[in-house]
Structures are given as C-alpha cells and as structure tokens.
C-alpha positions as CSV (number, residue, x, y, z in Angstrom):
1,X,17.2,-38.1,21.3
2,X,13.9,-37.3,23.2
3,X,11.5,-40.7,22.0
4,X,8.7,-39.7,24.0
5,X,8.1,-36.5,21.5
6,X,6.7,-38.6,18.7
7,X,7.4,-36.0,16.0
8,X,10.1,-36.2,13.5
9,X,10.6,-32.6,13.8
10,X,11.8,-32.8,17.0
11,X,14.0,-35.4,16.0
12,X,15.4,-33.8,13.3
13,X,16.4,-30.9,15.7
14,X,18.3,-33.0,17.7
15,X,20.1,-34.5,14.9
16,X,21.0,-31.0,13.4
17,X,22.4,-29.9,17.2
18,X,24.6,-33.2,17.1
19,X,25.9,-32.8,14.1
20,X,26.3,-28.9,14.8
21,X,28.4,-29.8,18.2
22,X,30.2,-32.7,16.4
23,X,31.8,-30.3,13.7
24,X,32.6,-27.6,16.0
25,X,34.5,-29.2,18.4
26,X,36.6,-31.3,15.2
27,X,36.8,-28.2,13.6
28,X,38.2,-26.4,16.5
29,X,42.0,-28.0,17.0
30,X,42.8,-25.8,13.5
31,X,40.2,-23.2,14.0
32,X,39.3,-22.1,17.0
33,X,41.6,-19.3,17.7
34,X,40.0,-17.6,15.0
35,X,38.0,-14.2,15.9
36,X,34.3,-14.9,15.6
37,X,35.0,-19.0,15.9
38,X,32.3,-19.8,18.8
39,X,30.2,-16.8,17.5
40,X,29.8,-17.9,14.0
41,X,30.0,-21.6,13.7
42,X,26.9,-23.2,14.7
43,X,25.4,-20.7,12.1
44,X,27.5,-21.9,9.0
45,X,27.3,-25.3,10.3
46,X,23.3,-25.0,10.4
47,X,23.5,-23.4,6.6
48,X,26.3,-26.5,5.4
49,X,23.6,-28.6,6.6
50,X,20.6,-26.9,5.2
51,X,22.6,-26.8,1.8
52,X,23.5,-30.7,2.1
53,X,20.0,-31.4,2.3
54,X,18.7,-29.2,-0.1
55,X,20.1,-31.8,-3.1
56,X,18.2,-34.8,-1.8
C-alpha cells in the first residue's frame, strides 16, 4: 500500500488488486486449466467484489 498517496481511492485500489491476486492464485490449483482462466478471472473477481460491497 502506497501511504504517501493520501487518498482512500488509491487505497482502495490496491486493496481490490490484492484481493483480486489472492483469489486467483487459490482459485487456480482446481481451476486453472480451464480455457479463459487468466483471461477472465480478475474481471469476475473485480465484479464478486463490487457485488460484496454493494450490500453494505
């Protein structure tokens, strides 16, 4: 996390590319020789998380 940005925003974006990375790569031992695996995840993961935080 980049502290010297002093904007949630930008805080935020790193915590939505961690959790992103997180769920690939514990996602991927089942997963990942699906077609489209790489190509599609951090996309669903992104909307998962959008939807997660629309209910708060």
């Amino acid at each position: 996390m980049n502290q010297t940005a002093n904007n949630h925003a930008v805080f935020s974006r790193a915590q939505r590319e961690a959790i992103t990375k997180r769920v690939i790569e514990a996602m991927r031992p089942k997963y990942g020789r699906m077609y489209g695996f790489d190509a599609s995840m951090p996309a669903n993961v992104e909307l998962a998380i959008r939807l997660v935080g629309s209910y708060y």
